[in-house]
C-alpha positions in Angstrom: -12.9 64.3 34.2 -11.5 64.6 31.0 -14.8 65.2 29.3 -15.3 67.6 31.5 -12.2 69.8 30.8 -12.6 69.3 27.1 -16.4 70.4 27.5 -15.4 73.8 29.5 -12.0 74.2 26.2 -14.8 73.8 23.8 -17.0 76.9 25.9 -14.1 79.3 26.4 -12.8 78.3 22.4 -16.6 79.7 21.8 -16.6 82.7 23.9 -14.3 84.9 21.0 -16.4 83.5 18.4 -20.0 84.7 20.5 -18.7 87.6 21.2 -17.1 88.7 17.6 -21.3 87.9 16.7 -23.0 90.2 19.3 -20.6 92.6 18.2 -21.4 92.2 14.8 -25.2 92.4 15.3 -25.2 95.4 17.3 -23.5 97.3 14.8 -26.1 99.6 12.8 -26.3 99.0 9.0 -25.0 102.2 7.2 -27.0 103.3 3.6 -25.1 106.3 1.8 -27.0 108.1 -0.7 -25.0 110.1 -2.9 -26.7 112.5 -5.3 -24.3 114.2 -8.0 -25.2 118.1 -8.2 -27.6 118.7 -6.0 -27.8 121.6 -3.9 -30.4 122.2 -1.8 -33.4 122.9 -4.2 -35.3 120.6 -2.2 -38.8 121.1 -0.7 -37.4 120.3 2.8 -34.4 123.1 2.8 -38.2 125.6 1.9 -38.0 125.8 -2.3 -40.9 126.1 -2.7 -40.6 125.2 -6.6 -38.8 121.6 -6.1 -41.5 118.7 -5.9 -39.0 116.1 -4.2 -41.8 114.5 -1.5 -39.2 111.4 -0.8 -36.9 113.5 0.1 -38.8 115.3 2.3 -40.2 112.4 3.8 -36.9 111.2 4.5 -35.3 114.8 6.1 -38.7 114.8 8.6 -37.3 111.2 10.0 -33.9 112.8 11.3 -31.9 115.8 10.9 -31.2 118.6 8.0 -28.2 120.3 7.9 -29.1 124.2 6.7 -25.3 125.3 6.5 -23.6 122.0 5.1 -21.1 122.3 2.6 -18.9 121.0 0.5 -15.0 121.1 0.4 -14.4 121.3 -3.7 -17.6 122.2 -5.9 -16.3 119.2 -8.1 -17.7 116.0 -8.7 -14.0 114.2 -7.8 -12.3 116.1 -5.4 -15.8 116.5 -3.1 -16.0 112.6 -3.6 -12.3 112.3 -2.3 -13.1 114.5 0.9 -15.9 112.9 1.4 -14.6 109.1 1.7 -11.1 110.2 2.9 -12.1 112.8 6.1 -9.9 114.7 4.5 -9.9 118.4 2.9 -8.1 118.6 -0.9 -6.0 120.9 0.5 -4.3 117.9 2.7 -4.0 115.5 0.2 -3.7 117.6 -3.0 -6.4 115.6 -4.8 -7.8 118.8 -6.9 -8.9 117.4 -10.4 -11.6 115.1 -12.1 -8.0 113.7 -13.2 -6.9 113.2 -9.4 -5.6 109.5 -9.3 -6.1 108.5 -5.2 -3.5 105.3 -4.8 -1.3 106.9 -7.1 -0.9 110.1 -4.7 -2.4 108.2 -1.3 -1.7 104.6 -2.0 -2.1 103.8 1.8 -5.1 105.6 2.3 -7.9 103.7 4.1 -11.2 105.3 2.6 -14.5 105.0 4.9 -15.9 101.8 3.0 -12.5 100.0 3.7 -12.5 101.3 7.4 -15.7 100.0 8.0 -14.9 96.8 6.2 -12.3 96.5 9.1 -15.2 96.2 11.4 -16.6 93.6 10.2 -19.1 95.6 7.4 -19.8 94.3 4.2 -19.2 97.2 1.9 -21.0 97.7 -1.4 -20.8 100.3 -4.4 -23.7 101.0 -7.0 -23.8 103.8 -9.4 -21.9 107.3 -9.3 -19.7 106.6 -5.5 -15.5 107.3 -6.2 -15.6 109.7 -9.9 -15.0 107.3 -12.6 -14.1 109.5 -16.1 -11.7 112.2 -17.4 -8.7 109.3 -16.7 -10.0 108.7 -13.4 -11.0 104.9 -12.7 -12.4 105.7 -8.8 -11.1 103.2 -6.4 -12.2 99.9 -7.0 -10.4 98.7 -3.4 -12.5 100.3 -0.9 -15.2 98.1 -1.7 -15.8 93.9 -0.3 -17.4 93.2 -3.6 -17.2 94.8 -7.3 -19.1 98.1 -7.8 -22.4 98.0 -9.7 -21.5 100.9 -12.6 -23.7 102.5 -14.3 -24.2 105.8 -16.8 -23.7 109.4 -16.2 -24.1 110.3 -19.6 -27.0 109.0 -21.3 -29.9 109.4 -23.7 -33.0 107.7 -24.5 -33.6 110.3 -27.8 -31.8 109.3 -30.7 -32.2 113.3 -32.0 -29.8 114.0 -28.5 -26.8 112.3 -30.1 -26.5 113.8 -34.1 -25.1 111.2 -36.1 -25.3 108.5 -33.2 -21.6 109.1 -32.5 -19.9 109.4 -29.5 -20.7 112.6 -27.5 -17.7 114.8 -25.8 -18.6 114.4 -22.3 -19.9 110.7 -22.7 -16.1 110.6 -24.0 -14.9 111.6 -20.8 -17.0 110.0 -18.5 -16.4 106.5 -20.5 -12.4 106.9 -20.1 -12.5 106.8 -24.3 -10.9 109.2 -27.3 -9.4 111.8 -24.7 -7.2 113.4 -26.2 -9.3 114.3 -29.1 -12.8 115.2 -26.7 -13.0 118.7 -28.7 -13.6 117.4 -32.1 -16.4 115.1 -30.8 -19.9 116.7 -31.1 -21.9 118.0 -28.7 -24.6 116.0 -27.1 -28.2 117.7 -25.8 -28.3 119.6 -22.3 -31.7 117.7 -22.1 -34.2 115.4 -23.3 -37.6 114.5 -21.8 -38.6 111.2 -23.9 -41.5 109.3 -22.6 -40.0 106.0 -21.4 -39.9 103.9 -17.8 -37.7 104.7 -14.8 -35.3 102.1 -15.5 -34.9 103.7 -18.6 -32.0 105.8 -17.0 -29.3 105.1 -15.1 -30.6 106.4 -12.1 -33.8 104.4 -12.0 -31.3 101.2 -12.8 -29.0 102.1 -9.4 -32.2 102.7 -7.3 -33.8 98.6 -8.3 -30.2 97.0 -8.1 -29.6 99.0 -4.4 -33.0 96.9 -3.4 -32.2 93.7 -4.4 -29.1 94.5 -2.3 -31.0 95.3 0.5 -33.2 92.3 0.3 -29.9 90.4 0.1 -28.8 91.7 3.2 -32.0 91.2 5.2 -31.5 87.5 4.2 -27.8 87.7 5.4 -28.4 89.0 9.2 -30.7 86.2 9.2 -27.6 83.4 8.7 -24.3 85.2 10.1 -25.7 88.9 11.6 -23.0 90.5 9.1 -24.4 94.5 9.1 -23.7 96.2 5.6 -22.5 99.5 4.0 -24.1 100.5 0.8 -23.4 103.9 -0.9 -25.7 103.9 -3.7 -25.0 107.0 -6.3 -27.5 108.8 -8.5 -26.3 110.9 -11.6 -29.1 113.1 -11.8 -29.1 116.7 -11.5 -25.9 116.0 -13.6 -26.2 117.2 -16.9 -27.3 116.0 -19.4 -30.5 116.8 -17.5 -32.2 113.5 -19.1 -35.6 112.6 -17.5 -38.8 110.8 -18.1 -41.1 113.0 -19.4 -43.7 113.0 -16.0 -41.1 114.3 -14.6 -40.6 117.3 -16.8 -44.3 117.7 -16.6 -44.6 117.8 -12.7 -43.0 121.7 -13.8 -44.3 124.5 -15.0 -41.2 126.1 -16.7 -42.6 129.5 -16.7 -42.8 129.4 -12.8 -39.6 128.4 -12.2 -37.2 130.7 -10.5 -35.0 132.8 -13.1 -31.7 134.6 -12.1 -32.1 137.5 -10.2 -28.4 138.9 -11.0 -26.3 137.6 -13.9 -23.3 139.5 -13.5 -20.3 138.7 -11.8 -20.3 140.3 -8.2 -18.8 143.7 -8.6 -15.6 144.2 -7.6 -14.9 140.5 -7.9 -11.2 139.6 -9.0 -10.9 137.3 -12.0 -9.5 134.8 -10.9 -12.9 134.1 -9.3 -14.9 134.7 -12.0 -16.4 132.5 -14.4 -17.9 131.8 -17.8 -18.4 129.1 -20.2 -16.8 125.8 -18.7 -18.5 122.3 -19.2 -21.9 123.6 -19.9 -20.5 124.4 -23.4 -19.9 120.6 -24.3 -24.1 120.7 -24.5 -26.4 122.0 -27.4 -28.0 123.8 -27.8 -26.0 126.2 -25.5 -23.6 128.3 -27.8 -20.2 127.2 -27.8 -18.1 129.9 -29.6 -17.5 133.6 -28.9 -16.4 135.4 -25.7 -18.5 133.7 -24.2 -21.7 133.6 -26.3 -24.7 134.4 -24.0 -26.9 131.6 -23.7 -30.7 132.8 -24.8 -33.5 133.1 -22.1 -35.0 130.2 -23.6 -32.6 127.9 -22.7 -31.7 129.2 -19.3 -35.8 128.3 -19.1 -34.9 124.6 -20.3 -32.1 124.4 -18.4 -33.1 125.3 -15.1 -36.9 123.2 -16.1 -34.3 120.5 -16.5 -32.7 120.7 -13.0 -35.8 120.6 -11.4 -36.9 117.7 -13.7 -33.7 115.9 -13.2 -34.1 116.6 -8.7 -37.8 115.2 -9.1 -36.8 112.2 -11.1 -33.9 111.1 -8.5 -36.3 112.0 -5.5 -38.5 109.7 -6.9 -35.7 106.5 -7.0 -34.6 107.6 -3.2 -38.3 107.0 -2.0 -38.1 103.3 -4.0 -35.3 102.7 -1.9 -36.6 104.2 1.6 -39.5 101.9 0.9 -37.6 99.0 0.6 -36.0 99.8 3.8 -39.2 100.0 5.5 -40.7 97.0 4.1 -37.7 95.0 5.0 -38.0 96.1 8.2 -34.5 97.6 8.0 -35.1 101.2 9.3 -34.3 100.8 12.9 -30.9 99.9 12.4 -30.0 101.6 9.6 -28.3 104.8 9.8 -29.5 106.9 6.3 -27.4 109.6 4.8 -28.3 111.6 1.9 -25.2 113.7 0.7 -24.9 115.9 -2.4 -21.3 116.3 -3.7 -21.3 120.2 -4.4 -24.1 122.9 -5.6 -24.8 124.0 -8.8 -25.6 128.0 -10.3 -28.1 128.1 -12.4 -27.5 131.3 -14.2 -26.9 133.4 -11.1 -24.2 135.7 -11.1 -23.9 134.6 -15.2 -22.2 131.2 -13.9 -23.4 127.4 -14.7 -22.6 124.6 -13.1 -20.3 124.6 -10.9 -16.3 125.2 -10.0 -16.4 128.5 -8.2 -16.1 129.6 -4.6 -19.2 130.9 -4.3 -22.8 129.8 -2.4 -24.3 128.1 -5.1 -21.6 126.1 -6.2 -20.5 124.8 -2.1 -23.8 124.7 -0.5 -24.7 121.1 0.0 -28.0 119.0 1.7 -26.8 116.8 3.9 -29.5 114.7 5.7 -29.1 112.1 8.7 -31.2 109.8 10.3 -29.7 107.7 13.1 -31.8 105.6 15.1 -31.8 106.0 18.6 -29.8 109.5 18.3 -31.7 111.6 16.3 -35.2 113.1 16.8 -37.3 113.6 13.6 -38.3 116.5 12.0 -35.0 118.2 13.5 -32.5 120.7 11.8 -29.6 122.6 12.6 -27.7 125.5 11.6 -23.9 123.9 12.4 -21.4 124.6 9.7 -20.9 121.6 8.6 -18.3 120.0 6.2 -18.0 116.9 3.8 -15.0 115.4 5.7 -17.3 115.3 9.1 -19.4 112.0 7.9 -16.6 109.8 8.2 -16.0 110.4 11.7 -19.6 111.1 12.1 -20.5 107.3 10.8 -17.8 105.6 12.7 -19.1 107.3 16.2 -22.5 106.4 15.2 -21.4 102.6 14.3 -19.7 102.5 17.9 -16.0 102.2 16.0 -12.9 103.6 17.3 -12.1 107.0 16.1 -10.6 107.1 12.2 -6.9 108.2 12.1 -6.1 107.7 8.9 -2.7 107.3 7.5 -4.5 110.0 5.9 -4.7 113.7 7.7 -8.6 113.3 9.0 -10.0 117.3 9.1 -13.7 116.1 10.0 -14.5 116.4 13.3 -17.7 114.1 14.7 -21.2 116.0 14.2 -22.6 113.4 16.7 -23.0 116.2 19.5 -25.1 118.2 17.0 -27.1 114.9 16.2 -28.4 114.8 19.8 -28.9 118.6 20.3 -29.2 120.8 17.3 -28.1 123.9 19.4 -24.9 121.7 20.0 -21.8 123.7 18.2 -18.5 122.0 17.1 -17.1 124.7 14.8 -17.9 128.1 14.1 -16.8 128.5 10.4 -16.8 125.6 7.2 -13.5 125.7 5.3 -13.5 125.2 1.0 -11.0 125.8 -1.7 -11.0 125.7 -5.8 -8.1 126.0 -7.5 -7.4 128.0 -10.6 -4.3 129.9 -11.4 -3.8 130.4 -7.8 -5.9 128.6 -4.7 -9.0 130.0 -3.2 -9.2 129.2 0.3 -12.4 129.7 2.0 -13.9 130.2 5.3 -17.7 130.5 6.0 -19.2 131.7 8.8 -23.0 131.8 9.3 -23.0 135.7 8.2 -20.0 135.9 6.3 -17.7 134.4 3.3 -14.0 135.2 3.1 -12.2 134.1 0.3 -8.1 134.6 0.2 -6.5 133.8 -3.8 -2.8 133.5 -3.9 -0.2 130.8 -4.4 0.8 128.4 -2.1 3.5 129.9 0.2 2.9 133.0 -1.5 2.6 135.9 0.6 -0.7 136.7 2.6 0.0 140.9 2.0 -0.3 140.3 -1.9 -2.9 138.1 -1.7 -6.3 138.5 -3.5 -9.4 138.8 -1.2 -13.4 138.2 -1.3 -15.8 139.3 1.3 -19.8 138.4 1.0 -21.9 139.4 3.5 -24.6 136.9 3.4 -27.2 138.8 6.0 -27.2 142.2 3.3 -26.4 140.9 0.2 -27.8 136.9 -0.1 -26.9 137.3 -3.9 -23.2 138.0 -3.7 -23.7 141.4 -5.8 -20.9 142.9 -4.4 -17.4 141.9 -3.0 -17.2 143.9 0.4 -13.5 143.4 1.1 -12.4 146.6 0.9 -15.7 148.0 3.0 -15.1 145.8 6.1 -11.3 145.3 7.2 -12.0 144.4 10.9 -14.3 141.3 9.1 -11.6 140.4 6.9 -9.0 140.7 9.6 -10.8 138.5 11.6 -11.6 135.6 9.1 -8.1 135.7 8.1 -6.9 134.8 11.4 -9.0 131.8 11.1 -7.6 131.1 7.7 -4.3 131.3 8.8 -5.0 128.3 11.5 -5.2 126.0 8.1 -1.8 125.3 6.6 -1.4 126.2 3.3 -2.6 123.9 0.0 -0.7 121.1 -0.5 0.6 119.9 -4.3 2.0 116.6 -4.5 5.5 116.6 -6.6 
């Protein structure tokens, strides 16, 4: 009799513990792919000039995302609302400076949320924005994060003198406050050396050993992981392995087809110069200097170099996925942090308002939900892939402490016609914040202080069906358009600056 009791303790003692491991291994791994830069000069999203096959491969196994976009066109901000849910404008995380625990020290990023669940969470390469006095956030990750370059070179002739560059100054944390004395560092180099050469091709072999790892863990205790794995590349410097650079012709590569400013555009929106003037051979004095044809050529060879070289580590890891015999439980996203211009409208880089700088690829593939080959034009935000991920991993609804803006694209997942929103929502500060709404014809753009009033306020209109090249603010053409869109506007509440 006694046995007997102690035999049916021992079974209901078990029953949490069999449970908690069903749970765990019906859970779907999660592998982020985070790709610094890149806007969608990609094969899939129809350039016809990008050679980025892996990528490609990998969009025709789930679902593009033709309208995605980003919240800040800046590497740390974008990175912010991409792990927090939550726009800039909520938290008031605007610079590359932005220190998260310092002005969110209770915030519970994705990784940590899904650590919760029972996910080991792991970090390789460029995740959180570590540079400029930023150190990311080494807590929302189970184990240390596998860093690695942004800046680097291979050519010794990239680096005169073999001192320290400016921006490998601020993405190293070192000499800050005297960045403007360093020298400059090349915009490119195309030496003739291995994969692993680079940063990037580093990030892409550690993220398989990780992988095999885990294939060999949910064989012993069913434990499903979260890997982000971040590439640098299209970042400048646009350093490549030379077969890279040769995959391009340079001379058929798209030029700018308008290099001015769009006309009537207010200054505050405008923009010249910036970071791409911490590079050589792109002139660095005047007001600005115009950069020569011949290295706008280089430049934008060196972005499409740069896209093919990081397609190339993606497909090394989608291949280890599919060897490992990972891919039908592994939910795959591919996420760019913010566009880039490449000369159009006279503007490099990033840091503006406009298409080129917010328009992101965003690429899903969820097992069992979506159908390949599929795409949809849903406006679509950064903050909507934590809420996304957590609906796809069967966990309860993120609420924070943080504000959550994303809303779950997991309707649109299972029917691209689906609709959750009917406008994306941006910002960029500058002397005053540009809040943005984008609809799938329009872009409205309102610059003005925060609590400052709406009537003085300094407005954008782009109408994206007539003018695809921003050529001309139509604000003052279209008020019923702008009257409209700034009723949407007004649903948001205004920036937010922590004291």
């Amino acid at each position: 009799m006694i046995q007997s009791v102690r035999s049916r303790l021992r079974f209901l003692f078990c029953i949490p513990i069999l449970c908690s491991s069903l749970l765990a291994a019906d859970k779907p791994n999660i592998l982020l792919i985070l790709v610094d830069d890149l806007k969608p000069a990609l094969g899939c999203y129809g350039d016809k000039f990008a050679i980025t096959p892996n990528i490609d491969k990998l969009a025709s196994r789930g679902m593009r995302f033709d309208m995605a976009y980003c919240n800040q066109a800046v590497c740390a901000p974008s990175r912010f609302t991409l792990m927090l849910g939550s726009h800039s404008t909520s938290t008031g995380l605007y610079g590359l400076n932005s220190q998260l625990r310092e002005i969110l020290p209770d915030a519970v990023t994705m990784p940590q949320y899904f650590a919760k669940h029972g996910y080991r969470t792991e970090s390789l390469g460029k995740i959180f924005h570590i540079g400029h006095g930023n150190i990311g956030d080494p807590k929302s990750f189970s184990v240390p994060h596998f860093a690695e370059k942004v800046i680097e070179y291979n050519d010794p002739a990239s680096t005169p003198g073999a001192e320290l560059t400016r921006e490998e100054a601020f993405f190293t944390n070192q000499r800050l406050n005297e960045v403007k004395t360093l020298p400059r560092g090349a915009a490119f180099e195309s030496p003739d050396v291995l994969d692993e050469s680079y940063a990037d091709g580093r990030v892409a072999a550690e993220t398989i050993k990780r992988l095999r790892a885990a294939k060999i863990r949910s064989g012993k205790n069913d434990t499903p992981f979260f890997i982000a794995a971040g590439f640098a590349r299209p970042h400048l410097p646009f350093s490549a392995p030379k077969k890279y650079w040769d995959l391009h012709d340079p001379d058929k590569l798209p030029f700018p087809e308008y290099q001015d400013h769009p006309a009537g555009s207010p200054k505050v929106a405008r923009k010249r110069g910036g970071e791409i003037r911490n590079y050589f051979p792109v002139p660095d004095k005047g007001d600005p200097a115009p950069i020569p044809d011949e290295v706008k050529r280089k430049l934008i060879h060196g972005y499409y170099a740069s896209t093919s070289f990081v397609d190339a580590q993606i497909g090394k890891i989608i291949n280890a996925i599919d060897e490992l015999d990972l891919a039908e439980n592994t939910i795959i996203v591919l996420w760019g942090d913010h566009g880039f211009h490449l000369g159009d409208l006279g503007i490099w880089t990033k840091h503006t308002n406009y298409e080129q700088a917010n328009r992101i690829p965003i690429l899903i593939t969820a097992p069992g939900i979506t159908k390949p080959d599929t795409s949809t034009k849903q406006l679509t935000e950064s903050v909507d892939l934590f809420p996304t991920l957590a609906e796809l991993a069967g966990l309860p609804k993120p609420t924070g402490p943080q504000p959550i803006d994303g809303i779950s694209l997991v309707p649109v997942l299972k029917n691209p016609a689906a609709r959750i929103r009917d406008h994306a929502f941006h910002a960029y500060p500058k002397e005053k914040m540009g809040r943005a709404i984008r609809t799938e014809r329009y872009r409205f753009v309102e610059w003005k202080k925060p609590g400052g009033k709406t009537a003085k306020a300094v407005i954008e209109l782009y109408d994206y069906q007539s003018d695809p090249n921003e050529t001309r603010n139509l604000a003052k053409e279209k008020p019923e358009v702008v009257a409209k869109l700034r009723k949407i506007l007004a649903q948001y509440p205004e920036a937010f600056f922590h004291p």
